[in-house]
TIVO-2410 file (N, C-alpha, C; in nm, 3 decimals):
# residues 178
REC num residu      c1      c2      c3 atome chaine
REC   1      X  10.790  -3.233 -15.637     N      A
REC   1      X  10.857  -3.348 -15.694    CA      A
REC   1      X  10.851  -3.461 -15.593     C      A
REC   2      X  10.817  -3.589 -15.665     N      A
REC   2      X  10.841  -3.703 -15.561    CA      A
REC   2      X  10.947  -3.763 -15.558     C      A
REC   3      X  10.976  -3.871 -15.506     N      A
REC   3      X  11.056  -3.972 -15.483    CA      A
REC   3      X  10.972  -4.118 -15.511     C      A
REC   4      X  11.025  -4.238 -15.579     N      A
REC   4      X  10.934  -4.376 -15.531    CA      A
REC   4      X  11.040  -4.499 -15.559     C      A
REC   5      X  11.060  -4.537 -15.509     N      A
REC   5      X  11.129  -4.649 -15.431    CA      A
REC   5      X  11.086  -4.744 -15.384     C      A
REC   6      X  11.128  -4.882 -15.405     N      A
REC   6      X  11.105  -5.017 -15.281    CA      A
REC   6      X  11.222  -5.033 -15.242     C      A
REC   7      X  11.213  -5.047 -15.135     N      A
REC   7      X  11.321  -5.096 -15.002    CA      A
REC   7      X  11.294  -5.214 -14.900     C      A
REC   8      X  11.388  -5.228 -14.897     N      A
REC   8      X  11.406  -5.321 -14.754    CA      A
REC   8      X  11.401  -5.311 -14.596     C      A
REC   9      X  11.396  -5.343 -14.524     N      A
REC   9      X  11.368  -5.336 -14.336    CA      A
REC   9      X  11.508  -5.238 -14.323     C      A
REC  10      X  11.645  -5.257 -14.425     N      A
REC  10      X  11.731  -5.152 -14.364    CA      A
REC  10      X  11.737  -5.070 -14.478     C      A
REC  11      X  11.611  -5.035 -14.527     N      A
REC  11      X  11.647  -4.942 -14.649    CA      A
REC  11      X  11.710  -4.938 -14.774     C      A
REC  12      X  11.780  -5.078 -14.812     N      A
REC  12      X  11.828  -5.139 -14.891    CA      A
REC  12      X  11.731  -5.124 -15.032     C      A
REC  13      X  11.828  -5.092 -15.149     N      A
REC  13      X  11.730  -5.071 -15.267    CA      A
REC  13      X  11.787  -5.183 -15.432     C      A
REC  14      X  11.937  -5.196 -15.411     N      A
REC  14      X  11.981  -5.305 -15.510    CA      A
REC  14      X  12.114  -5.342 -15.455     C      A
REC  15      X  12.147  -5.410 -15.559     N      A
REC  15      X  12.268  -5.487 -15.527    CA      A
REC  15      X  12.316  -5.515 -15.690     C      A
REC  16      X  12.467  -5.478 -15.713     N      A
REC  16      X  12.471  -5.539 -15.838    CA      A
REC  16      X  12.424  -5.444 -15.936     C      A
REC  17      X  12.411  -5.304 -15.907     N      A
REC  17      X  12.281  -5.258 -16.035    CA      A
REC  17      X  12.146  -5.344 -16.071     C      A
REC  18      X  12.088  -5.371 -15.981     N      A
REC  18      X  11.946  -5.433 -16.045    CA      A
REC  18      X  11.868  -5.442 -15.942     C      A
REC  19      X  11.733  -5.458 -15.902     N      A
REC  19      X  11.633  -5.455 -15.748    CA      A
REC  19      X  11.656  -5.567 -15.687     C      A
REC  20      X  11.648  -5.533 -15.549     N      A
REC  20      X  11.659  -5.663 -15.497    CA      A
REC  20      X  11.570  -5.779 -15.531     C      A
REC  21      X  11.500  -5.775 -15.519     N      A
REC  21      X  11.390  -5.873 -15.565    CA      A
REC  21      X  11.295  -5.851 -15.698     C      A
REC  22      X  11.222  -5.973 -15.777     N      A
REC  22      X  11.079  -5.900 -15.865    CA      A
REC  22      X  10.962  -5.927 -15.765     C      A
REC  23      X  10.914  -5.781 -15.766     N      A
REC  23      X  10.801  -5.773 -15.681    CA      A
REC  23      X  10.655  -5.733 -15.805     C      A
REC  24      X  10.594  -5.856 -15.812     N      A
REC  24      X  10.500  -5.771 -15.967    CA      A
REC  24      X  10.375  -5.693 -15.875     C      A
REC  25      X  10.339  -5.687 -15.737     N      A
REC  25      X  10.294  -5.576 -15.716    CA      A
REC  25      X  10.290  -5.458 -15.719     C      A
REC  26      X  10.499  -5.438 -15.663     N      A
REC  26      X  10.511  -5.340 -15.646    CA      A
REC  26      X  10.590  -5.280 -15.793     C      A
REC  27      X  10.627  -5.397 -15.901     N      A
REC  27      X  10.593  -5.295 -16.041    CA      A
REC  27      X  10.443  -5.236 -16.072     C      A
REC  28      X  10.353  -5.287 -16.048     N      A
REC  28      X  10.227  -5.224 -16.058    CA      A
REC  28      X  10.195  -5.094 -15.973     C      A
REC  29      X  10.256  -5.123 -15.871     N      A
REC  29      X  10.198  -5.003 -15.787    CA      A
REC  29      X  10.284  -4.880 -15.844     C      A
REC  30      X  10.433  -4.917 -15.906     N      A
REC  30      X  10.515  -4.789 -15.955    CA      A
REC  30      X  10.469  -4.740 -16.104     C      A
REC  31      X  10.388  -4.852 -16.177     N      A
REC  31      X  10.281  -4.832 -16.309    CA      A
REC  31      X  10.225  -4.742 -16.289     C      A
REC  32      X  10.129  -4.739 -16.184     N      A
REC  32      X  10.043  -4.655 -16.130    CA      A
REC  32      X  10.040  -4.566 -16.132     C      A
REC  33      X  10.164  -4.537 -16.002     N      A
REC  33      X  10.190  -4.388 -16.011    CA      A
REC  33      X  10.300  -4.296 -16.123     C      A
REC  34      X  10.377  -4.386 -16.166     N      A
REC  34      X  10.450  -4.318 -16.272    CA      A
REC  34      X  10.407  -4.280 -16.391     C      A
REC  35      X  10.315  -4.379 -16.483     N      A
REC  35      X  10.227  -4.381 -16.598    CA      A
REC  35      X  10.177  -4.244 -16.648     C      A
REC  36      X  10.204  -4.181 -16.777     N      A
REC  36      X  10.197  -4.004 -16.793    CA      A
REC  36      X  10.291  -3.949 -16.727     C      A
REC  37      X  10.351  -3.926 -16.635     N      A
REC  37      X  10.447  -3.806 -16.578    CA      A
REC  37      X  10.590  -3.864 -16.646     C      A
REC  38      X  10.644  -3.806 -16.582     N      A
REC  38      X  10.802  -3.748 -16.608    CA      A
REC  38      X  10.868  -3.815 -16.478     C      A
REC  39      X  10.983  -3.901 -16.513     N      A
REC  39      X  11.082  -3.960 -16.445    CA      A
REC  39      X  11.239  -3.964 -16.477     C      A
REC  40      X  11.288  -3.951 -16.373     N      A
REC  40      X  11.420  -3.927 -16.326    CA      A
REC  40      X  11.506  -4.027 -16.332     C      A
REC  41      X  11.615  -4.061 -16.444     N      A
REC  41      X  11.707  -4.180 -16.365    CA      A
REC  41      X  11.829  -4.154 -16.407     C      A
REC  42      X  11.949  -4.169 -16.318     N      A
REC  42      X  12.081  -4.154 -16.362    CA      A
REC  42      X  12.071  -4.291 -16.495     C      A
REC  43      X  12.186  -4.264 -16.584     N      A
REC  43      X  12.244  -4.297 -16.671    CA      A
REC  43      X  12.256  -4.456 -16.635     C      A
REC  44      X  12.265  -4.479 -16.514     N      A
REC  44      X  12.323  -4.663 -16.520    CA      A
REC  44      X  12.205  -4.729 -16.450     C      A
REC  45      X  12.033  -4.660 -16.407     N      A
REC  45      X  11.967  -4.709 -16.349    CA      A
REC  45      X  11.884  -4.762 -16.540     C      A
REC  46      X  11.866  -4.618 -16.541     N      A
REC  46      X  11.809  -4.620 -16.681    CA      A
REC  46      X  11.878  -4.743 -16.818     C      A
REC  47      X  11.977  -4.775 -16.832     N      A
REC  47      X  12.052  -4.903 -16.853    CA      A
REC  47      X  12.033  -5.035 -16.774     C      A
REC  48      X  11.998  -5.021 -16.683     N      A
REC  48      X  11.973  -5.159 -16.623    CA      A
REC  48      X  11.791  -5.223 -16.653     C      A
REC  49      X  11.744  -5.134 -16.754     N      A
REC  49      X  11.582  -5.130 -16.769    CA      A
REC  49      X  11.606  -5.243 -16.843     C      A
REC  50      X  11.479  -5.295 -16.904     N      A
REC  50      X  11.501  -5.383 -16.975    CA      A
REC  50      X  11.519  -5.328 -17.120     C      A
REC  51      X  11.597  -5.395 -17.192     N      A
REC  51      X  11.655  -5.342 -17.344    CA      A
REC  51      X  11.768  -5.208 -17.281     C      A
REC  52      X  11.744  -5.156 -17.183     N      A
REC  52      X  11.822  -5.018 -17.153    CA      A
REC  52      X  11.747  -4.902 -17.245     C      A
REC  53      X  11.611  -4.910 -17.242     N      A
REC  53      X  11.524  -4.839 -17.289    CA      A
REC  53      X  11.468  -4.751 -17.187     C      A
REC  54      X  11.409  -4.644 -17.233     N      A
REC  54      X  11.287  -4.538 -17.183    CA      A
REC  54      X  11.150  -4.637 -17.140     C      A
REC  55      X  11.105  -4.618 -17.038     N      A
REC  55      X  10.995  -4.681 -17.000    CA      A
REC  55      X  10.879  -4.648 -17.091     C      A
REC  56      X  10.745  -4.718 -17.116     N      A
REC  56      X  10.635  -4.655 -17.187    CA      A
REC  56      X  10.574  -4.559 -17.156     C      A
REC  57      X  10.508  -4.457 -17.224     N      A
REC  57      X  10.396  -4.389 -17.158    CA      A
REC  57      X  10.484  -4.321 -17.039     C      A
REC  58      X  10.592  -4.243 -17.073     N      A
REC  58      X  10.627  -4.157 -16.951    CA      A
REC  58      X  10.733  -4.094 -16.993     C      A
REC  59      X  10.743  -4.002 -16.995     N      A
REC  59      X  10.877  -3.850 -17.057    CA      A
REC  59      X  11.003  -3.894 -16.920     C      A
REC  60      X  11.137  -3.921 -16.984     N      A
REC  60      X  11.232  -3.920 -16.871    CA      A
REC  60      X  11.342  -3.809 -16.897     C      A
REC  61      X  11.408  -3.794 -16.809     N      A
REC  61      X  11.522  -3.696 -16.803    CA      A
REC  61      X  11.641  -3.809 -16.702     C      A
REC  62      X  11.716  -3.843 -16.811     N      A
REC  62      X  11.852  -3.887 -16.763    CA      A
REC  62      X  11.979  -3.787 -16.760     C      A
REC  63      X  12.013  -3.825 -16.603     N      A
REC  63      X  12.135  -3.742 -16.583    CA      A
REC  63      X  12.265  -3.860 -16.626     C      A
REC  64      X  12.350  -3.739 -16.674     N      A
REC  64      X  12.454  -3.848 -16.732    CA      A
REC  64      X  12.542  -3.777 -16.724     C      A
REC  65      X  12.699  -3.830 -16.699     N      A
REC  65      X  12.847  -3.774 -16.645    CA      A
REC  65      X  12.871  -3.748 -16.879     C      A
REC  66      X  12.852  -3.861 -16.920     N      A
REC  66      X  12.881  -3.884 -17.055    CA      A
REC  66      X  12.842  -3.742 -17.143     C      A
REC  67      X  12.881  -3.720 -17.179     N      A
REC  67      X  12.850  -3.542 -17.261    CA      A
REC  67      X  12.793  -3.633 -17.396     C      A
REC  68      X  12.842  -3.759 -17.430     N      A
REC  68      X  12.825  -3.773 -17.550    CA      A
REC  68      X  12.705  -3.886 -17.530     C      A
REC  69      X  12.664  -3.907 -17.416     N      A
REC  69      X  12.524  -4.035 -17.396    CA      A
REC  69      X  12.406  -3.959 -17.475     C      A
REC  70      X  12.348  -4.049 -17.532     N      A
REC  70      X  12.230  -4.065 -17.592    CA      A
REC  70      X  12.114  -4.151 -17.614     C      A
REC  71      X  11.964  -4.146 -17.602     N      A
REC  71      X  11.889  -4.209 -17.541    CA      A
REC  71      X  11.801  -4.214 -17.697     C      A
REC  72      X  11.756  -4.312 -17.713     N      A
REC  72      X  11.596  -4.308 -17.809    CA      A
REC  72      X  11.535  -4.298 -17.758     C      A
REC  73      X  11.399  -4.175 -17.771     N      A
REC  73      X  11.285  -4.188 -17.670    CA      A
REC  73      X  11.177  -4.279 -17.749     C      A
REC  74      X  11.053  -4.326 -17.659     N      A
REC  74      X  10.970  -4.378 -17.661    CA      A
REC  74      X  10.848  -4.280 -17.767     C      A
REC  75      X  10.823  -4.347 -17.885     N      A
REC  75      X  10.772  -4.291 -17.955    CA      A
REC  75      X  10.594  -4.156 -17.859     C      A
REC  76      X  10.681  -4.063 -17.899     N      A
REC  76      X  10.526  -3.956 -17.827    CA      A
REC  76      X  10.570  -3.963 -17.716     C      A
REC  77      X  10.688  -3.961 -17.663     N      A
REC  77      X  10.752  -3.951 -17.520    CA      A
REC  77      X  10.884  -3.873 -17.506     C      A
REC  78      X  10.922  -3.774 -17.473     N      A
REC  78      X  11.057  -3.699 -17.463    CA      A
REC  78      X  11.132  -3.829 -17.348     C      A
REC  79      X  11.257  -3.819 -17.372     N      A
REC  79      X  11.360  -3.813 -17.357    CA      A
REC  79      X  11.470  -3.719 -17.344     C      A
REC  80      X  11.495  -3.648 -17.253     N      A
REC  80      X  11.605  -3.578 -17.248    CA      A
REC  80      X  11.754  -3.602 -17.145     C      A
REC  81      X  11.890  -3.611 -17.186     N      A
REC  81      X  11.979  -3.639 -17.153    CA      A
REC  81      X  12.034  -3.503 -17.109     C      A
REC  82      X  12.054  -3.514 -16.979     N      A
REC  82      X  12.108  -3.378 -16.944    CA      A
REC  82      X  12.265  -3.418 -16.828     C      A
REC  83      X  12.351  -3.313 -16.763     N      A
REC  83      X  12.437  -3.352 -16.710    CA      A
REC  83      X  12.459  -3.284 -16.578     C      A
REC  84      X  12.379  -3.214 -16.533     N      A
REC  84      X  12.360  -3.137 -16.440    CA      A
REC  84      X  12.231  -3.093 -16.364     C      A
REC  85      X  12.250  -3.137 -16.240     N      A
REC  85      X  12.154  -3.076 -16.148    CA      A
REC  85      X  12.039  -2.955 -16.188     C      A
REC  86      X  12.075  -2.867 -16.257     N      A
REC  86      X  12.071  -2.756 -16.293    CA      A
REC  86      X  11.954  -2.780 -16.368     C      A
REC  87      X  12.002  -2.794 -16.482     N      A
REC  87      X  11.955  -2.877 -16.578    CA      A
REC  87      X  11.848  -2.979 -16.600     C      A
REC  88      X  11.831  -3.015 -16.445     N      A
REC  88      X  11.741  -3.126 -16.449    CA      A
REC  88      X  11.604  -3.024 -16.356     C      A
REC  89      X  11.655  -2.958 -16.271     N      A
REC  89      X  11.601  -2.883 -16.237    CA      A
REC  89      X  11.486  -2.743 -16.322     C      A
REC  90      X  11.545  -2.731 -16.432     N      A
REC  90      X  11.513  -2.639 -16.502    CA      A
REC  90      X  11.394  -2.779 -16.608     C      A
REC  91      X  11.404  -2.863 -16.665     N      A
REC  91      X  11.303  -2.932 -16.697    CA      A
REC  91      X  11.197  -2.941 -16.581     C      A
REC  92      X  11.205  -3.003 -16.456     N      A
REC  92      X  11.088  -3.046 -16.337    CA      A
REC  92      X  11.021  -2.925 -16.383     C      A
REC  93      X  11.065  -2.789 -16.363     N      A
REC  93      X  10.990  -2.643 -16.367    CA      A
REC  93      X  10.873  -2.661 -16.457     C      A
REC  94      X  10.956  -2.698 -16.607     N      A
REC  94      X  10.863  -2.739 -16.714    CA      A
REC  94      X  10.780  -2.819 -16.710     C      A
REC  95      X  10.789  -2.921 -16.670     N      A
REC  95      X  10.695  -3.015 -16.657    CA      A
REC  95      X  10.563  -2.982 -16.538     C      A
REC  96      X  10.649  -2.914 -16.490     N      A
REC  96      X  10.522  -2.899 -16.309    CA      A
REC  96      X  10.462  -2.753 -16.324     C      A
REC  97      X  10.528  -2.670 -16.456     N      A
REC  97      X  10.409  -2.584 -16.552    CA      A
REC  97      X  10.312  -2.641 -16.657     C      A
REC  98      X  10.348  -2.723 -16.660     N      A
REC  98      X  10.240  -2.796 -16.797    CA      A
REC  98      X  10.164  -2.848 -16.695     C      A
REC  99      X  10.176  -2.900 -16.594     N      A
REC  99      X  10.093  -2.998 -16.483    CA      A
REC  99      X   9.980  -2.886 -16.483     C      A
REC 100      X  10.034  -2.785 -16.404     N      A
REC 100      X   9.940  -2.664 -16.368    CA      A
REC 100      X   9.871  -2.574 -16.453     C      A
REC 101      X   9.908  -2.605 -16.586     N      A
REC 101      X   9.789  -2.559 -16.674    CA      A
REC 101      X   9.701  -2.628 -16.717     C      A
REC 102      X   9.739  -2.745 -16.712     N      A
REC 102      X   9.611  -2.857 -16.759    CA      A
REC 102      X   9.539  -2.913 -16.608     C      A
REC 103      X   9.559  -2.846 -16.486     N      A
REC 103      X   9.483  -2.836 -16.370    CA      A
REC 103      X   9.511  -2.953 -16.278     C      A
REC 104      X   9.667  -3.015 -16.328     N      A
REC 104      X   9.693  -3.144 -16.248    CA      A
REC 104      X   9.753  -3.083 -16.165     C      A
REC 105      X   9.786  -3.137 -16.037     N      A
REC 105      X   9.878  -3.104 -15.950    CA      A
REC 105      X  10.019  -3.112 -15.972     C      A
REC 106      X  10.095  -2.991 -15.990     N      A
REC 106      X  10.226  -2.986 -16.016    CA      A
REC 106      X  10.309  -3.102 -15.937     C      A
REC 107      X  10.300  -3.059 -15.794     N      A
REC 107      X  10.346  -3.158 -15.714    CA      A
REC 107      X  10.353  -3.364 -15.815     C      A
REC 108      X  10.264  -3.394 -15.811     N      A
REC 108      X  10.278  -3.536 -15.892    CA      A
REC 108      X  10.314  -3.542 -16.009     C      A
REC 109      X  10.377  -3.440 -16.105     N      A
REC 109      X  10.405  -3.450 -16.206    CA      A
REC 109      X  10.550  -3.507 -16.257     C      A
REC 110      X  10.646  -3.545 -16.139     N      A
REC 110      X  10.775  -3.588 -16.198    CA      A
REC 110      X  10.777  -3.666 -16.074     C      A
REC 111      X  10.862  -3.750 -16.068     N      A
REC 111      X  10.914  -3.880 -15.977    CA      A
REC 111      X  11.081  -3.916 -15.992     C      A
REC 112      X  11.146  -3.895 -15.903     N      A
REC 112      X  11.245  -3.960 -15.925    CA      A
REC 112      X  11.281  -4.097 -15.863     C      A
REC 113      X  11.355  -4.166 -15.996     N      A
REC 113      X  11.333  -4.304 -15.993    CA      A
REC 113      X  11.456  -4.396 -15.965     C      A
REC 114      X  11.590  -4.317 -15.921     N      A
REC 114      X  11.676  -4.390 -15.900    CA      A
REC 114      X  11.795  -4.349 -16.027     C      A
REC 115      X  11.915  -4.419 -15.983     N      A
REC 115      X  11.976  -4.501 -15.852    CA      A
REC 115      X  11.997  -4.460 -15.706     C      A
REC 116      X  12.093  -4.479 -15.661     N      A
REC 116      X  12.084  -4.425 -15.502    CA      A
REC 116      X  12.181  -4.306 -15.510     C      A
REC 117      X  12.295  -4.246 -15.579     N      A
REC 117      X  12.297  -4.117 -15.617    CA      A
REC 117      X  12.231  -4.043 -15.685     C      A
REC 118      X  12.148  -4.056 -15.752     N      A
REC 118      X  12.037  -3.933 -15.817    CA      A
REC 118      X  11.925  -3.947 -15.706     C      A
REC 119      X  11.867  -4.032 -15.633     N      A
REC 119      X  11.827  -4.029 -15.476    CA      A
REC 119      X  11.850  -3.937 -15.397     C      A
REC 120      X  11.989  -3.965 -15.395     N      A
REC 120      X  12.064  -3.864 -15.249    CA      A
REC 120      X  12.066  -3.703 -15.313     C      A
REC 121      X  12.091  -3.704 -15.439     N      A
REC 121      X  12.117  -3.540 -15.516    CA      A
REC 121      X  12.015  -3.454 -15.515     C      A
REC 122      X  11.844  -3.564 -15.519     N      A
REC 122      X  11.714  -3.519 -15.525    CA      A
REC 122      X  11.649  -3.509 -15.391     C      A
REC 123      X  11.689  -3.571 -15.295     N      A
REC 123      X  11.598  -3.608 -15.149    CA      A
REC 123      X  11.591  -3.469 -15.117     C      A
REC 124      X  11.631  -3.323 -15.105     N      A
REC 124      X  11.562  -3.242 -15.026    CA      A
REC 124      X  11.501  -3.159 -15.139     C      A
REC 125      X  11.475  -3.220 -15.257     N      A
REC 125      X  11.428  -3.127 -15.322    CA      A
REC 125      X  11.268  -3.181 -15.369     C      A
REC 126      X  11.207  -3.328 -15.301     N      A
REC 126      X  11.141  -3.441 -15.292    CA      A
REC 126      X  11.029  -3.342 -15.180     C      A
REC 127      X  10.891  -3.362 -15.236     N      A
REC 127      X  10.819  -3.320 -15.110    CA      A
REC 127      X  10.735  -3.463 -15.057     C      A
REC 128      X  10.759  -3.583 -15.154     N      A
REC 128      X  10.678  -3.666 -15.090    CA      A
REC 128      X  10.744  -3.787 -15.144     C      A
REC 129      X  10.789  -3.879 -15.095     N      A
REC 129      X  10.846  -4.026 -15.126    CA      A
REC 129      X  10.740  -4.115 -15.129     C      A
REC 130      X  10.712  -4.197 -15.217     N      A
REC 130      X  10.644  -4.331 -15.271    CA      A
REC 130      X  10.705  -4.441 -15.196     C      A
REC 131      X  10.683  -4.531 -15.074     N      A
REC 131      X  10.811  -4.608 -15.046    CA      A
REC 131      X  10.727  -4.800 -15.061     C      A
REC 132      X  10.745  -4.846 -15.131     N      A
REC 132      X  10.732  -4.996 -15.080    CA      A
REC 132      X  10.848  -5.078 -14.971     C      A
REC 133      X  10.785  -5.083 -14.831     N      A
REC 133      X  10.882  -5.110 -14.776    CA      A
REC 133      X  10.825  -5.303 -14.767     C      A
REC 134      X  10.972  -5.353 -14.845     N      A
REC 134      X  10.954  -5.497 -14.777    CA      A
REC 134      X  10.987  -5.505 -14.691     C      A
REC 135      X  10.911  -5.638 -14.655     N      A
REC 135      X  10.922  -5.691 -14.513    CA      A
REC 135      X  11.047  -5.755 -14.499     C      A
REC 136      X  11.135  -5.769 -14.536     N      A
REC 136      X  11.235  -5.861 -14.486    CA      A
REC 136      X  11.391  -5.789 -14.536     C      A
REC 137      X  11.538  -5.831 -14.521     N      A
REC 137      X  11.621  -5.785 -14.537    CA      A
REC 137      X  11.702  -5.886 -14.623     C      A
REC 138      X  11.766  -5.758 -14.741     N      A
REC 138      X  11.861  -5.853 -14.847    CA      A
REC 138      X  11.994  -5.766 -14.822     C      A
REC 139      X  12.061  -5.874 -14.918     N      A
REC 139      X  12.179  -5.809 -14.898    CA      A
REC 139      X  12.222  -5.713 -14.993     C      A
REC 140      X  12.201  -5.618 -14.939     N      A
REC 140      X  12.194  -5.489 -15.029    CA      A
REC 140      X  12.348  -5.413 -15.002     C      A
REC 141      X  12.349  -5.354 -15.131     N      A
REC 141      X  12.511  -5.255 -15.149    CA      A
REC 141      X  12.454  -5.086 -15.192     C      A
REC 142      X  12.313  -5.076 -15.235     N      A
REC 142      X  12.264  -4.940 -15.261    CA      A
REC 142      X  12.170  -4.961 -15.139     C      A
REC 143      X  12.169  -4.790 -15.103     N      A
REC 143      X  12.057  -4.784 -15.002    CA      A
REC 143      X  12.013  -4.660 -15.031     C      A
REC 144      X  11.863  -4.635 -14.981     N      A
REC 144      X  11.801  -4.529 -14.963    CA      A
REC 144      X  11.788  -4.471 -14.823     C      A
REC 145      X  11.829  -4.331 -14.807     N      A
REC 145      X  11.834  -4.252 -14.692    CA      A
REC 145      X  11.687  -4.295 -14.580     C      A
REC 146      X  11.713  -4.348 -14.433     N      A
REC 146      X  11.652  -4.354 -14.394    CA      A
REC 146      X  11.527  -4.266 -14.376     C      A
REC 147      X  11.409  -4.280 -14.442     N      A
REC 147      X  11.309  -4.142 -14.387    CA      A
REC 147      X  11.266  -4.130 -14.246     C      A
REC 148      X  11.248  -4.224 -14.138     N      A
REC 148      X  11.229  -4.231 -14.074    CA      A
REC 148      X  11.330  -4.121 -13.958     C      A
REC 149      X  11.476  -4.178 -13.973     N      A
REC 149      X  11.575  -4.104 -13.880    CA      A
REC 149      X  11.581  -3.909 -13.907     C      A
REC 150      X  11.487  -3.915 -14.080     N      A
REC 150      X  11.549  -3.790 -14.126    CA      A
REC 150      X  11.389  -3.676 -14.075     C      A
REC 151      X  11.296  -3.742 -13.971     N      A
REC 151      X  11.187  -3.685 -13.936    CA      A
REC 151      X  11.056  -3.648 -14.009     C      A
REC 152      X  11.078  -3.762 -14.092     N      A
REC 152      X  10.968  -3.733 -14.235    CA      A
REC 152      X  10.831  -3.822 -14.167     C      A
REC 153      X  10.731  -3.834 -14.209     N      A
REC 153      X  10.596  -3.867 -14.162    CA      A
REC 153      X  10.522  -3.987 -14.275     C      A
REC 154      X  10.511  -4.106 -14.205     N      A
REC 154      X  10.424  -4.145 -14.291    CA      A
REC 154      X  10.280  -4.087 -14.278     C      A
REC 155      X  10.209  -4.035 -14.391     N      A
REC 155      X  10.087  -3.995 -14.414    CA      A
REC 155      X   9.975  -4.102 -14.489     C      A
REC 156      X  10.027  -4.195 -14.537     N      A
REC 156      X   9.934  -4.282 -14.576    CA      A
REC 156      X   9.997  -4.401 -14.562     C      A
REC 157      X   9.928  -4.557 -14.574     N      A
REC 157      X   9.979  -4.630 -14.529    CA      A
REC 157      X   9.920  -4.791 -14.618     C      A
REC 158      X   9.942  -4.856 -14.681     N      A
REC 158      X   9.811  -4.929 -14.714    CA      A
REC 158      X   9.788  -5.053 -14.622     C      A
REC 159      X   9.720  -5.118 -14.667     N      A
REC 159      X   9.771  -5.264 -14.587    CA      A
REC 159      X   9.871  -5.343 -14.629     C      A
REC 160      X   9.917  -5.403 -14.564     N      A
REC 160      X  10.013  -5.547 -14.584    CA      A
REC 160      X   9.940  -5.659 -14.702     C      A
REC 161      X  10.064  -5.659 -14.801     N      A
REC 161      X  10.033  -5.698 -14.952    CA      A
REC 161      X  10.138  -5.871 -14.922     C      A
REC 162      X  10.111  -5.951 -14.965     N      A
REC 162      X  10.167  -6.101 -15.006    CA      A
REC 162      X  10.197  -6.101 -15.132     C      A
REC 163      X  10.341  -6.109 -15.166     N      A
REC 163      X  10.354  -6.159 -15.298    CA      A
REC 163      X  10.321  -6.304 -15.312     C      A
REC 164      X  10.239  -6.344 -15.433     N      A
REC 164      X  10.173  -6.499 -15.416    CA      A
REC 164      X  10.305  -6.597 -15.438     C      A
REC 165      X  10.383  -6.509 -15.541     N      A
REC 165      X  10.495  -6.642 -15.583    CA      A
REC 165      X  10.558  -6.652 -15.441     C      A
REC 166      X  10.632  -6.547 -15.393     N      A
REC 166      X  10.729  -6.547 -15.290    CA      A
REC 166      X  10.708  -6.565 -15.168     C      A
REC 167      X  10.569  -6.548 -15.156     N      A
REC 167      X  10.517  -6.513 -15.035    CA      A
REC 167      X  10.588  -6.395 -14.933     C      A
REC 168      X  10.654  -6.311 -14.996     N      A
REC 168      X  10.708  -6.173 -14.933    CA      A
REC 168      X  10.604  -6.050 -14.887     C      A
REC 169      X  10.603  -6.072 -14.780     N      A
REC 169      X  10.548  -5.932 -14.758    CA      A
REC 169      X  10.578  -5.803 -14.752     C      A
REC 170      X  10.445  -5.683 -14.789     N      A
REC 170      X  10.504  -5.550 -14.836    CA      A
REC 170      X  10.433  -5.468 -14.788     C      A
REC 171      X  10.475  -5.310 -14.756     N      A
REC 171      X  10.355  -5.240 -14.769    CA      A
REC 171      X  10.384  -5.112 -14.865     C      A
REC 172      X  10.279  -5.042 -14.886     N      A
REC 172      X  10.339  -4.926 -14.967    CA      A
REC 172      X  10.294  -4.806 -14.821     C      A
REC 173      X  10.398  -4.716 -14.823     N      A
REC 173      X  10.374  -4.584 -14.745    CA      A
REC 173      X  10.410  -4.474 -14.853     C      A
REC 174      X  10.377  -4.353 -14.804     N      A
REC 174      X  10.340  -4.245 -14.818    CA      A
REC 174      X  10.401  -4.182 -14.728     C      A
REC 175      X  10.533  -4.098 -14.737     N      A
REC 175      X  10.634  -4.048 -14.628    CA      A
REC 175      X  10.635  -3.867 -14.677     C      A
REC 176      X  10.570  -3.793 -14.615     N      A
REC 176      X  10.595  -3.624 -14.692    CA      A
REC 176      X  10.632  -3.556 -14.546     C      A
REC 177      X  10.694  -3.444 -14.581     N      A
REC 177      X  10.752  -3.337 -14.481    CA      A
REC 177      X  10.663  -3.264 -14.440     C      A
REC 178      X  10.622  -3.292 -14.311     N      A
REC 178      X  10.551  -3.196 -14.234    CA      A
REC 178      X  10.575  -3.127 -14.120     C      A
***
């Protein structure tokens, strides 16, 4: 299971319920890798989407405190509302068996996508984090667990990206446990 995230210089991920910034790279780069698999979002990340819809082209599993929350999925896309760890756990299985019969790598088959408690609930169960780290610092009230302090490795790295509107700089890393 992954992790993918953009952050800030202190790890900072929103403010307010919503991203710190629009970065249309780094929605593309999370297109990318999310597009077909299966994603993760508590109940109030998944609400802050636009419409408070299921993303396209991707099966989610929302954790939710609400026994009585309910989601429309994306036509030819599951949706499942679940309320427990457990629970969410017992879908990844499913999904990262279907990966491995159709010869994909289990490992990339689910992503979790936020907020910063379904983050913290998932991080040791994460073998590889997606991270866009911006270059600069906002004033952030959610954060993501430092990977760096927690002995994790960047393994890939890209170059330094310019947003054209903002002129913000970014990079994407590749942080897995080795």
């Amino acid at each position: 299971m992954n992790a993918i995230v953009a952050v800030d210089e202190n790890w900072g991920i929103g403010k307010n319920n919503d991203l710190l910034c629009h970065l249309p790279g780094d929605l593309k780069y999370y297109k990318e890798k999310t597009l077909g698999k299966c994603v993760i979002f508590g109940q109030k990340t998944l609400e802050s989407l636009p419409k408070a819809r299921p993303l396209p082209k991707r099966d989610h599993i929302v954790l939710s405190d609400d026994p009585n929350y309910d989601v429309e999925p994306r036509e030819g896309y599951a949706c499942d509302v679940v309320h427990s760890k457990a629970e969410v756990m017992e879908l990844v299985a499913e999904y990262e068996a279907a990966a491995r019969k159709m010869g994909e790598d289990p490992k990339e088959a689910v992503f979790v996508c936020g907020g910063a408690s379904i983050y913290e609930l998932f991080l040791d169960d994460c073998d590889a984090f997606y991270i866009t780290k911006m270059h600069k610092v906002f004033d952030a009230d959610r954060f993501f667990p430092n990977l760096d302090e927690m002995g994790l490795k960047i393994t890939w790295e890209s170059e330094v990206q310019t947003d054209e509107a903002s002129g913000m700089k970014y990079t994407f890393q590749k942080y897995e446990r080795v």
